[in-house]
C-alpha positions as CSV (number, residue, x, y, z in Angstrom):
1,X,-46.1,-21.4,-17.9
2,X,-42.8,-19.1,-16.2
3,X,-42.9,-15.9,-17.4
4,X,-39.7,-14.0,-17.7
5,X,-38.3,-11.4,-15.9
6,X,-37.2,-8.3,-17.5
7,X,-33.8,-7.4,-17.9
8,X,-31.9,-5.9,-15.7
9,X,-29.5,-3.4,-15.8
10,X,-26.1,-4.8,-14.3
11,X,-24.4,-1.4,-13.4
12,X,-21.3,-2.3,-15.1
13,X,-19.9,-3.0,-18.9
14,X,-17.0,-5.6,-18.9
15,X,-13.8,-5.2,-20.9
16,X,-10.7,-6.8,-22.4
17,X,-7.5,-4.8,-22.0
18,X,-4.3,-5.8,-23.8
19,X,-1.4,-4.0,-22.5
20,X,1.7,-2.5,-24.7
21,X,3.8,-5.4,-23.3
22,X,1.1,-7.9,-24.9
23,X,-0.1,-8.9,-21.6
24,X,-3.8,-9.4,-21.6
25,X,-6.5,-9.0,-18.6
26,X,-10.2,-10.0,-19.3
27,X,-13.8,-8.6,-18.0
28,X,-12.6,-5.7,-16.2
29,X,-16.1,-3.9,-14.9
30,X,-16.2,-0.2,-15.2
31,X,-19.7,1.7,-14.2
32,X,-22.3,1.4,-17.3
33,X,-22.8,5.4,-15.8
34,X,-18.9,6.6,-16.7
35,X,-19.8,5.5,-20.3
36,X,-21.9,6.5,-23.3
37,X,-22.8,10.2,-24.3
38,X,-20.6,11.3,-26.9
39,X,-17.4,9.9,-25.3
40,X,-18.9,6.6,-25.7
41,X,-16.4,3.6,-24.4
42,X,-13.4,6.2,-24.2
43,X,-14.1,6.8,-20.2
44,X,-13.4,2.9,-20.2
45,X,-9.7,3.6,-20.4
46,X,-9.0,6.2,-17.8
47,X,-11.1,4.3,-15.4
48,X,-9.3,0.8,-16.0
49,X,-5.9,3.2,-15.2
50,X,-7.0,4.8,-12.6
51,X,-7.5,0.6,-11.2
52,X,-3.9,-0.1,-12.2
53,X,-2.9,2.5,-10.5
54,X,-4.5,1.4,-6.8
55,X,-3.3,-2.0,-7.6
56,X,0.4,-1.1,-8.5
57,X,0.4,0.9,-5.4
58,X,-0.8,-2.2,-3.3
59,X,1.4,-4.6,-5.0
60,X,4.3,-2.1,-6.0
61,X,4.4,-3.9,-9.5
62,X,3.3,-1.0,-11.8
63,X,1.4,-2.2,-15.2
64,X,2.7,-1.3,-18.4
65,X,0.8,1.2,-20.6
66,X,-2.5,0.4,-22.2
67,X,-2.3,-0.6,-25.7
68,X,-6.2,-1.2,-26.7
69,X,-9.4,-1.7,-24.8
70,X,-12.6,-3.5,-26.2
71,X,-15.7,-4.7,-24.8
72,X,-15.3,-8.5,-23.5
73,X,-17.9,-10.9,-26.0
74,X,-21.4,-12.0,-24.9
75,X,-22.3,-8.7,-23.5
């Protein structure tokens, strides 16, 4: 009989991010270690805009502000 392995600790929590604009971006990662404590998943959002940021810079189409941010399902 296969025994199971024990769980592993990804390193990341995914999340769903729904813009003001109602654009809509699934499973963004963001470090399991910039969340929990007392802040709990509010980190999440300055992280994910600190992303936009490097990617409006690459792409020079700037995203729209965040509107909410919740963990993706099946986590």
């Amino acid at each position: 009989m296969a025994r199971k392995k024990p769980a592993v600790d990804k390193g990341f929590v995914m999340f769903d991010v729904v813009y003001q604009d109602g654009a809509r971006t699934s499973n963004r990662k963001v470090p399991s270690a910039d969340l929990g404590g007392l802040d709990g998943d509010d980190p999440a959002r300055a992280f994910i805009e600190g992303q936009d940021r490097k990617i409006a810079e690459m792409s020079g189409n700037p995203r729209g502000p965040i509107k909410t941010i919740t963990r993706s399902p099946g986590q």
